[in-house]
C-alpha positions in Angstrom: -18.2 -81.1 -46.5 -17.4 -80.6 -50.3 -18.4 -77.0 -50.3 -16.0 -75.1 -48.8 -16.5 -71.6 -48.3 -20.1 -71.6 -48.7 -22.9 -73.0 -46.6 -25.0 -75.5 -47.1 -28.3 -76.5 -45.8 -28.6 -80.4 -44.4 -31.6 -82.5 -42.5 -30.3 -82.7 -38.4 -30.1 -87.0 -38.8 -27.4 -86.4 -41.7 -25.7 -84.7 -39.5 -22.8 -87.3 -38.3 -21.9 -88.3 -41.2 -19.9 -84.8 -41.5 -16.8 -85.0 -39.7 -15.2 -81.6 -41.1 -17.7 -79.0 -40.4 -16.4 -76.2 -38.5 -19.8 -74.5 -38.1 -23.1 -75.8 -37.2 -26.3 -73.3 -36.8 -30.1 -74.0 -36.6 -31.2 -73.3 -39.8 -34.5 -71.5 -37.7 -34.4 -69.6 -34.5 -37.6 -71.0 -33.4 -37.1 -68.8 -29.7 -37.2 -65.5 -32.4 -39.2 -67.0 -35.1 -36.5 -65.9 -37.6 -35.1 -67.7 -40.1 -31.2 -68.0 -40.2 -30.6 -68.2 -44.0 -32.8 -64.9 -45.3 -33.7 -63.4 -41.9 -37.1 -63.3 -42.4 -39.5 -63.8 -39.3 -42.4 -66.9 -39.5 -45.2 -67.7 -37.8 -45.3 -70.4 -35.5 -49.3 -70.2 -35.5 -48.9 -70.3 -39.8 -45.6 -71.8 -41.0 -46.2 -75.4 -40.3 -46.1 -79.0 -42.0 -48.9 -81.2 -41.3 -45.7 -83.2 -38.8 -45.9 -80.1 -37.0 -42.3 -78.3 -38.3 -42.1 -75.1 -38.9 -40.7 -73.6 -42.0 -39.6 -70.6 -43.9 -42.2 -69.7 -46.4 -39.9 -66.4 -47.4 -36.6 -68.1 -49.0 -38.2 -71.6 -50.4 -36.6 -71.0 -53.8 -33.8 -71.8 -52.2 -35.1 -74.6 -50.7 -37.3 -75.5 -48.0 -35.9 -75.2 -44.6 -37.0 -76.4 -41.1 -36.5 -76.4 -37.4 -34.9 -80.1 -38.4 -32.4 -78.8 -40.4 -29.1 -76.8 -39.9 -27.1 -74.4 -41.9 -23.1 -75.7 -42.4 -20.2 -73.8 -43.3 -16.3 -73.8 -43.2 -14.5 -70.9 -43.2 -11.5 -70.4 -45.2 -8.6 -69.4 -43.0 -6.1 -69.9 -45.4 -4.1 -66.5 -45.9 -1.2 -67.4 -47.5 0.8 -64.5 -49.0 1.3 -65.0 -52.9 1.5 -63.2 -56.2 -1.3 -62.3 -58.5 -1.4 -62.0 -61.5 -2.6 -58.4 -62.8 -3.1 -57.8 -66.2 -5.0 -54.5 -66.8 -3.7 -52.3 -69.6 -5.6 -49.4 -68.5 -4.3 -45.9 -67.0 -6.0 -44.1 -64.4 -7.2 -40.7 -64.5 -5.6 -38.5 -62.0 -9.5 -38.1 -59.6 -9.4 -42.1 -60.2 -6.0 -42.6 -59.2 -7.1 -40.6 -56.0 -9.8 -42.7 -55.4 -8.6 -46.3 -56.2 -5.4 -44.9 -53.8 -8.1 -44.2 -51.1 -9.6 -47.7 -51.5 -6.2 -49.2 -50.6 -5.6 -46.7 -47.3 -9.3 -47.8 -46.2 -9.0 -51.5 -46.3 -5.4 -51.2 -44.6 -7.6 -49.0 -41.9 -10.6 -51.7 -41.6 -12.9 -48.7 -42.6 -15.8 -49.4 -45.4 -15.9 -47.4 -48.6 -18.1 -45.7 -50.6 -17.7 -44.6 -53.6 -20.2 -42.3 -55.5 -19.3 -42.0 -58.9 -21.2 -40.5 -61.8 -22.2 -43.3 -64.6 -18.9 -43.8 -66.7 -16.9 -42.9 -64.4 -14.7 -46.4 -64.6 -16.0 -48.0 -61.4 -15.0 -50.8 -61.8 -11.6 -50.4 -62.8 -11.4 -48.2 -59.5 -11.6 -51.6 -57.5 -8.9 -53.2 -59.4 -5.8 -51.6 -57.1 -8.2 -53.4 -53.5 -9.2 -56.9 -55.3 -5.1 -57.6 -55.9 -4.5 -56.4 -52.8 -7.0 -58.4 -50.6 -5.9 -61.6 -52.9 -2.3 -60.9 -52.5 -2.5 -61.9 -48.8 -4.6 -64.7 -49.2 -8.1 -63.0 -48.6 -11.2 -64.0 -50.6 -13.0 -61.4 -52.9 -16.8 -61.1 -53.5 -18.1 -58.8 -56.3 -22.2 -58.7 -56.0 -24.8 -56.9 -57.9 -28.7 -56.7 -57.7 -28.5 -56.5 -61.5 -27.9 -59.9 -63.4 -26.8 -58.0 -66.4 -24.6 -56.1 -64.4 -22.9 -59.1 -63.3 -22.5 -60.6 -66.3 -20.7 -57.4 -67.8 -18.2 -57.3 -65.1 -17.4 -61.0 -65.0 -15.5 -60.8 -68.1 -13.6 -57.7 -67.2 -12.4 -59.0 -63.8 -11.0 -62.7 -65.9 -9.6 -60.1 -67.7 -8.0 -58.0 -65.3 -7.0 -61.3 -62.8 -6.3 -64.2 -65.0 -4.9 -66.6 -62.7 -7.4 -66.3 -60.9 -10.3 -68.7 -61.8 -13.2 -66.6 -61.2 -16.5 -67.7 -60.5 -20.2 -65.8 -62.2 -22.8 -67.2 -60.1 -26.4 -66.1 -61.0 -29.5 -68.3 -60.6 -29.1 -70.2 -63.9 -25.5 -69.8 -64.3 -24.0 -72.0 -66.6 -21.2 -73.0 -63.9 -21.9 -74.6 -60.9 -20.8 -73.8 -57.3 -17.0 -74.4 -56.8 -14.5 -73.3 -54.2 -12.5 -70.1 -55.6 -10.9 -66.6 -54.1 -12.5 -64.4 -56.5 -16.5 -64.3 -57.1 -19.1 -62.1 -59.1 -22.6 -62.9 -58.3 -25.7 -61.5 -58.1 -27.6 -60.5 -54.0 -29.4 -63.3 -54.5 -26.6 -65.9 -54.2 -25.1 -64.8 -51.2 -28.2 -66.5 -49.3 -25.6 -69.5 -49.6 -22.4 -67.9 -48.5 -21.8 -67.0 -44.7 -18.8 -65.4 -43.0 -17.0 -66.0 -46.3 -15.7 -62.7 -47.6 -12.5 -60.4 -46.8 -14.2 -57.9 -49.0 -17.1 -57.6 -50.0 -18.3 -55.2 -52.9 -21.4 -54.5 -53.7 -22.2 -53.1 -57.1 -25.0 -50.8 -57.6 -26.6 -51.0 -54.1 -29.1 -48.6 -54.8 -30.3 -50.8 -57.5 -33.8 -52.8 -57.4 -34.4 -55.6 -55.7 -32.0 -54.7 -52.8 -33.0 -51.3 -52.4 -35.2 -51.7 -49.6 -35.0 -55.5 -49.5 -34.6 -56.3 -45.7 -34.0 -60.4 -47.1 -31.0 -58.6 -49.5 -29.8 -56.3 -46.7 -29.3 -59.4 -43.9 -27.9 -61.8 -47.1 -24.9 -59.0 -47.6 -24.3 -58.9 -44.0 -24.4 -62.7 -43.2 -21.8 -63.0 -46.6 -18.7 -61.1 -45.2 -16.5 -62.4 -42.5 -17.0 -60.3 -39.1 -13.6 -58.6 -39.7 -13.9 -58.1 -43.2 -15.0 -55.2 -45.3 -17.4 -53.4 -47.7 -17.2 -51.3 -50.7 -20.2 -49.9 -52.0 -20.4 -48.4 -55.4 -23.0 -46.0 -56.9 -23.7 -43.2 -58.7 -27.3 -42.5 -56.9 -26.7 -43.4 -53.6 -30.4 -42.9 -51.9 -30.7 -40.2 -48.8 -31.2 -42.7 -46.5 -28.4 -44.9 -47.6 -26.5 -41.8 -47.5 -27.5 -41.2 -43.9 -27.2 -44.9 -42.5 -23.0 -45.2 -43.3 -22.6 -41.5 -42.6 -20.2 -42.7 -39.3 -18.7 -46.2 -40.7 -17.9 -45.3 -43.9 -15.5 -43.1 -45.7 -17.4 -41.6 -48.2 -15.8 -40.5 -51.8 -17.5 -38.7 -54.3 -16.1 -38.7 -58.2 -18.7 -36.3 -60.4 -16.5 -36.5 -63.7 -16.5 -39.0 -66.1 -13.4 -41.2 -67.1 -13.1 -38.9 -70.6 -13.8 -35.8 -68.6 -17.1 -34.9 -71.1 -20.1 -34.0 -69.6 -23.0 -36.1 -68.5 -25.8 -35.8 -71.3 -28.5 -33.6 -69.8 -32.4 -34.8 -70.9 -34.1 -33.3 -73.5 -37.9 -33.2 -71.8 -40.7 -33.6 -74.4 -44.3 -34.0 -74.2 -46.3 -36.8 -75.3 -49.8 -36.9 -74.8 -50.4 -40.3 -76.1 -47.1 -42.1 -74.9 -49.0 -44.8 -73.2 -51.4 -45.7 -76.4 -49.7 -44.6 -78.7 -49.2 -48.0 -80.2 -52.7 -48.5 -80.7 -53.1 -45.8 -84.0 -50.3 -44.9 -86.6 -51.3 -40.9 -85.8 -50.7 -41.6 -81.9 -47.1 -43.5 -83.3 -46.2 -40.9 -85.6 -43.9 -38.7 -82.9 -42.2 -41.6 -81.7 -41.2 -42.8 -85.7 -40.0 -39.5 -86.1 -37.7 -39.2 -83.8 -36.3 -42.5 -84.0 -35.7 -41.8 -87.7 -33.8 -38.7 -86.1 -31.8 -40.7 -83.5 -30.6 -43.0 -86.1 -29.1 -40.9 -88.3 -25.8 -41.3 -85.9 -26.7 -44.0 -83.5 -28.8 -46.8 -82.5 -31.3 -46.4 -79.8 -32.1 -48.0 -76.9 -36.1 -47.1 -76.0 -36.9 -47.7 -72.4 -40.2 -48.8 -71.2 -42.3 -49.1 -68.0 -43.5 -52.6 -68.5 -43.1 -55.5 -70.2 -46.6 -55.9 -71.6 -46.3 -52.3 -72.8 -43.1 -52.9 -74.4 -44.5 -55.7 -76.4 -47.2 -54.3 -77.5 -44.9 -51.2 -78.5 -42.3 -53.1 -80.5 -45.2 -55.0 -82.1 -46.5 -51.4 -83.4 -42.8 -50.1 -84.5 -41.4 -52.8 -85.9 -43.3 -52.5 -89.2 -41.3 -49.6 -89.8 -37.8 -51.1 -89.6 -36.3 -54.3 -91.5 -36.8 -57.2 -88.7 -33.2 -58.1 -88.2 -32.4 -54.3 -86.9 -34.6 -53.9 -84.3 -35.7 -56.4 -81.0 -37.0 -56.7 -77.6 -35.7 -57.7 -74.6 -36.8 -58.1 -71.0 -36.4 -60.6 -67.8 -38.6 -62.9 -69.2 -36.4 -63.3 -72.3 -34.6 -66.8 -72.6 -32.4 -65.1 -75.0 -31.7 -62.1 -73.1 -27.9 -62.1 -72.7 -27.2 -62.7 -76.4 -29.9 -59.8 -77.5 -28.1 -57.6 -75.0 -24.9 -58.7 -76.4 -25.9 -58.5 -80.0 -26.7 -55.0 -79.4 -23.4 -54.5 -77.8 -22.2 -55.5 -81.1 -24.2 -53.3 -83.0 -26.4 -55.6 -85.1 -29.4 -53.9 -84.1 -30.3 -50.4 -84.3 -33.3 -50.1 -82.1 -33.6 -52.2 -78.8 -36.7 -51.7 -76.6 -36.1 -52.7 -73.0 -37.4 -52.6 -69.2 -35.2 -51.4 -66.8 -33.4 -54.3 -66.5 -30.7 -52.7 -68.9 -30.9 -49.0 -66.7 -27.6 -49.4 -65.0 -24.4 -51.3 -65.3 -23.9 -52.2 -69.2 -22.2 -50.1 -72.0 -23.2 -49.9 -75.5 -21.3 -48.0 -77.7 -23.1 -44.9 -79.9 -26.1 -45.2 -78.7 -29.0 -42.6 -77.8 -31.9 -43.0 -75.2 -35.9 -42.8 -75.8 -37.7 -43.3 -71.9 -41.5 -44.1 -73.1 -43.0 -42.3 -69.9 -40.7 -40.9 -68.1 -43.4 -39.9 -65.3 -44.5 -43.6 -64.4 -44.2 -44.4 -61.1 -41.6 -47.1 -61.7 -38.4 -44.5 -63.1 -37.7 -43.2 -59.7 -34.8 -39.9 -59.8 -32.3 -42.9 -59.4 -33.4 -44.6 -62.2 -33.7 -41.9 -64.2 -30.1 -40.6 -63.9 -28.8 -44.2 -64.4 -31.1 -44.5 -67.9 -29.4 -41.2 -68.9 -26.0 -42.5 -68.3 -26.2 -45.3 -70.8 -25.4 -42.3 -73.0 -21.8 -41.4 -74.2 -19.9 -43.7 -71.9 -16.8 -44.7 -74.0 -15.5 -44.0 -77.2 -15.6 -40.5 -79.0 -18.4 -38.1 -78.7 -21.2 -39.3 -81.2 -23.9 -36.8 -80.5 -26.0 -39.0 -78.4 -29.3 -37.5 -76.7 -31.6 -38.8 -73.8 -35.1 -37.8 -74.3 -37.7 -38.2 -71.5 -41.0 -38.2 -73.4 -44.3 -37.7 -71.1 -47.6 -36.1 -70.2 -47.4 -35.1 -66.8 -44.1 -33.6 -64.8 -43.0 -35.5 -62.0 -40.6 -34.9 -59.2 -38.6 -37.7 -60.2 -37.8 -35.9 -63.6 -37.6 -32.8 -61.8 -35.1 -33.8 -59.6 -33.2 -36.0 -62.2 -32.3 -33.4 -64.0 -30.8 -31.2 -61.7 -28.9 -34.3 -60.0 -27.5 -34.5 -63.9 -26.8 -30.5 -64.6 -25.3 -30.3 -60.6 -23.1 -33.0 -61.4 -21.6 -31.5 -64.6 -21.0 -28.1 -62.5 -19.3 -29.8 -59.9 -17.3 -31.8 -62.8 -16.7 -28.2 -64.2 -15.1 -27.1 -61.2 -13.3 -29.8 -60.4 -11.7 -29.3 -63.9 -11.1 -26.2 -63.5 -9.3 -26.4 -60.1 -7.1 -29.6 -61.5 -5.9 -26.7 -64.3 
């Protein structure tokens, strides 16, 4: 078996030819109906082939599997003490210190972690102090996200931070291909093919859509880490009932103030009667134009939409206003999404409209928000919060604004903005006691 550290699916009659598998499992539990890569349950009286095997209909991207087939995998034991390279420049901020110190007392404890940390907060950096120290003694890392982009802005900052280490960026059209390493970033999706194979395993943004909710997600994260291994969850709008599940198995830390100790920026709430037509007539547009033309006076502007159709359509209608190379679209259907992203990043265009693919997870610099809609169904309170953190997240204050336009008041705005003005109170205090 080439694939060390992974598993792999294989037809029962190839079987013998694999003298180095440590761990053979029916790839279905046909006594349970259940399959054993996604967890899903099948039908025996649906899920057939016309030679009468059953199959998982719920995870056949990933290949169709049978009651012929079995799942192989072969643990990596090998915990060999060694030195690793650490190359972060960075200082911690006395609440982070606290925290990333935390992380490290946890994992010596075999206790999970999470930690709920406002947007900007430097996450990620957080986890540095655990990922050297699970490496140092030979322990392999995985670093997951629901959020593609979200994985491909970390990726670069853990090379960065461990680089010695070979890291792999899976996704599902990565441009690398599978290979045995100690230090992983992919997205949920890929750890369908890992089992038992993690020390630690952290998952980034596990609030975030597809996972929240996702029972195939959920039993992919579990099968992933090694039985004595560990999580660390990391969010800044950790749900109720996530909240309530790890209430007695994990240590919970909370960190409401931001790595440069500003404020989070609280919504401006305007109404817009014709938000979701508004494309359609230049007197329906007129609003929008003029506050963009406002917003770009010190930054470029990222303008949130509920759909991709709408979005088009939207972008068609504004772009007539704007010289072509300053402004774009981008969404999940875009074969050239991570170099728009990334030319925005760089600042060649001034306006972007997006999905929510880009709500959580990536940093622009001097940027301000437009949310076309903030009362559709799909901006849930969570979402909301994370779309108004894409503000002021690095670099020196630049007078960026989120603005929620609408025509109806939800509780989702409601309760976003409170989430946002509690948090900066609590940030406040914590302030003032560190004084």
């Amino acid at each position: 078996m080439d694939e060390l550290g992974r598993q792999i699916a294989i037809s029962k009659k190839d079987l013998p030819t694999l003298s180095d598998t440590t761990m053979v499992r029916e790839a279905l539990d046909v006594d349970k109906g259940q399959c054993q890569r996604c967890g899903s349950l099948f039908s025996q009286e649906k899920h057939f082939l016309p030679n009468g095997n059953y199959y998982c209909v719920a995870c056949l991207q990933f290949g169709r599997l049978t009651n012929e087939d079995v799942l192989l995998s072969k643990e990596d034991n090998d915990y060999q003490q060694r030195k690793v390279c650490f190359d972060w420049q960075g200082t911690f901020t006395p609440p982070q210190q606290e925290i990333a110190d935390s992380l490290l007392k946890n994992n010596k404890k075999k206790q999970h972690s999470l930690v709920w940390a406002v947007t900007g907060s430097g996450k990620t950096e957080m986890i540095f102090p655990i990922i050297q120290q699970v490496l140092s003694i030979g322990g392999r890392v995985g670093i997951t996200s629901p959020r593609i982009d979200v994985c491909r802005e970390l990726f670069p900052r853990i090379q960065q931070a461990f680089p010695e280490e070979n890291a792999l960026l899976l996704y599902g059209n990565s441009e690398e291909k599978y290979r045995y390493n100690k230090l992983t970033v992919c997205t949920t999706h890929q750890l369908f093919h890992f089992y038992h194979a993690f020390d630690l395993l952290i998952v980034d943004e596990i609030d975030a859509f597809p996972y929240e909710g996702n029972q195939q997600l959920r039993f992919a994260v579990r099968q992933a880490r090694k039985p004595e291994g560990l999580y660390v969850y990391l969010t800044a709008t950790p749900s109720q009932s996530l909240l309530a599940e790890i209430q007695e198995t994990f240590a919970i830390m909370k960190l409401p103030i931001r790595y440069h100790q500003r404020p989070l920026i609280v919504p401006e709430v305007y109404w817009y009667e014709h938000w979701a037509s508004c494309y359609q007539r230049k007197w329906k547009l007129k609003k929008l134009l003029r506050l963009l033309n406002e917003l770009l006076q010190d930054n470029a502007v990222l303008v949130f939409c509920p759909s991709i159709a709408y979005m088009k359509k939207l972008y068609a209608a504004v772009k007539a206003y704007f010289p072509p190379e300053l402004i774009a679209c981008v969404s999940s259907q875009d074969e050239q999404r991570k170099e728009k992203v990334q030319a925005m990043r760089d600042q060649v265009y001034r306006v972007l409209f997006t999905t929510t693919i880009l709500e959580r997870g990536v940093t622009f610099e001097k940027v301000s928000v437009i949310i076309m809609g903030a009362n559709h169904p799909i901006y849930t309170k969570s979402a909301l919060v994370q779309i108004a953190g894409r503000v002021d997240r690095k670099g020196e204050f630049n007078g960026g604004r989120v603005v929620f336009f609408l025509n109806q008041q939800t509780p989702a705005i409601r309760m976003a903005c409170q989430e946002i003005k509690e948090m900066n109170k609590l940030a406040k205090r914590w302030r003032t006691n560190a004084l």
